[in-house]
C-alpha positions in Angstrom: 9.6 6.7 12.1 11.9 3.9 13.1 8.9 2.4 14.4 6.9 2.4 11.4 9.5 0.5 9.1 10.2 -2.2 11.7 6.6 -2.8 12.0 6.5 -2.5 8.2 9.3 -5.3 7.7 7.1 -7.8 10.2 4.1 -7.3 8.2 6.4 -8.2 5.0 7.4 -11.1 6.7 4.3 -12.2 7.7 2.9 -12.0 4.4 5.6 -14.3 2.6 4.1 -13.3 -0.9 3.3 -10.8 -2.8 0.0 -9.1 -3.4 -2.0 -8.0 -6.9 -4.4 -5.5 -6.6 -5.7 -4.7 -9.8 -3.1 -3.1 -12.0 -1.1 -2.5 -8.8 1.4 -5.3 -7.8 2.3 -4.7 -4.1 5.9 -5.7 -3.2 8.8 -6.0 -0.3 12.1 -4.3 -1.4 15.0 -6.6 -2.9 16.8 -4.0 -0.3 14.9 -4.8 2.3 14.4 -1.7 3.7 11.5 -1.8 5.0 9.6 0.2 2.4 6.6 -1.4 0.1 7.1 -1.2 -4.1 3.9 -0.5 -5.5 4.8 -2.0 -9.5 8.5 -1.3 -8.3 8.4 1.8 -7.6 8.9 3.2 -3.7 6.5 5.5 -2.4 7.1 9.1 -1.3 5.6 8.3 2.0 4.7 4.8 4.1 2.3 4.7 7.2 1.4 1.7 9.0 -2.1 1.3 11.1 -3.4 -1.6 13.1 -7.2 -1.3 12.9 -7.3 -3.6 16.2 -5.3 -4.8 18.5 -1.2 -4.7 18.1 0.4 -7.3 16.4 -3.2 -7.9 14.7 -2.0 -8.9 11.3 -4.9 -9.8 10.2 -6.5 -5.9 10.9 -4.3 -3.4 9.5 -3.9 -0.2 7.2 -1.2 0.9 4.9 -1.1 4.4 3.3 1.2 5.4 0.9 1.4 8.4 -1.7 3.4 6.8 -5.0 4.3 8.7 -8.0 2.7 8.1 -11.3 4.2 6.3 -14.0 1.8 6.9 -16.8 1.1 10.7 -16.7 2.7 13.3 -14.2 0.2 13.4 -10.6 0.5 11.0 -7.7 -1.5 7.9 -6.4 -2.4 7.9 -2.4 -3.4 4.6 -1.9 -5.0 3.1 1.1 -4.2 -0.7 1.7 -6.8 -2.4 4.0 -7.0 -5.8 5.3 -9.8 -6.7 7.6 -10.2 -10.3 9.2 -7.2 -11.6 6.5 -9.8 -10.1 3.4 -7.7 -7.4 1.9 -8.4 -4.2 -0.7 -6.6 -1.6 -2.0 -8.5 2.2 -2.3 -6.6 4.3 -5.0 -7.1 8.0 -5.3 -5.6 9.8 -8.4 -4.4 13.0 -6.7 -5.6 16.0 -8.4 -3.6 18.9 -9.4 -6.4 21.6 -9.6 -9.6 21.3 -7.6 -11.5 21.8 -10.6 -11.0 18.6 -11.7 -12.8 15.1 -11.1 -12.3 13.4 -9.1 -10.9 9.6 -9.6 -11.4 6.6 -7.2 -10.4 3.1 -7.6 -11.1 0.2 -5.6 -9.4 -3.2 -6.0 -9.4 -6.9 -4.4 -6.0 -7.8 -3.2 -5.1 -11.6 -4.4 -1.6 -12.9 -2.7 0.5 -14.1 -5.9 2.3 -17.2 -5.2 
């Protein structure tokens, strides 16, 4: 685990900025503890891929599962930057498998 949050804090650090993804506004912590804010709220979990090689920041995957703040239901999102280009998948996580499902997909611009 301790491995995923300091790798977490390097990619925060690399970025220098933060991100908009559609209605989502990705964020380091004020705390900086190594967690993301998704519109300032932490996520329930954090997990940290590299789609290449290690210390490929340029090639990486974030997942994180973040707690409504319009209805009751979670969010798992999957961040995903390939060759510096980054998205954002969002998922509205459903509380009966009759239901729709709901997908979202959004272009990540870095906010100045």
């Amino acid at each position: 685990m301790r491995r995923y949050v300091l790798l977490f804090l390097l990619v925060a650090a690399s970025a220098g900025a933060d991100s908009q993804c559609g209605p989502f506004m990705l964020s380091t912590s004020q705390a900086n503890d190594g967690w993301a804010r998704i519109n300032g709220v932490k996520p329930e979990s954090q997990k940290f891929t590299f789609l290449k090689a290690k210390g490929d920041y340029d090639n990486v995957q974030m997942q994180w599962m973040v707690q409504r703040g319009d209805a009751p239901g979670w969010y798992g999102m999957d961040y995903i930057k390939r060759n510096g280009k980054a998205i954002l998948n969002v998922e509205a996580i459903r509380s009966n498998m009759d239901q729709p499902r709901v997908f979202g997909t959004y272009n990540c611009v870095k906010l100045k």
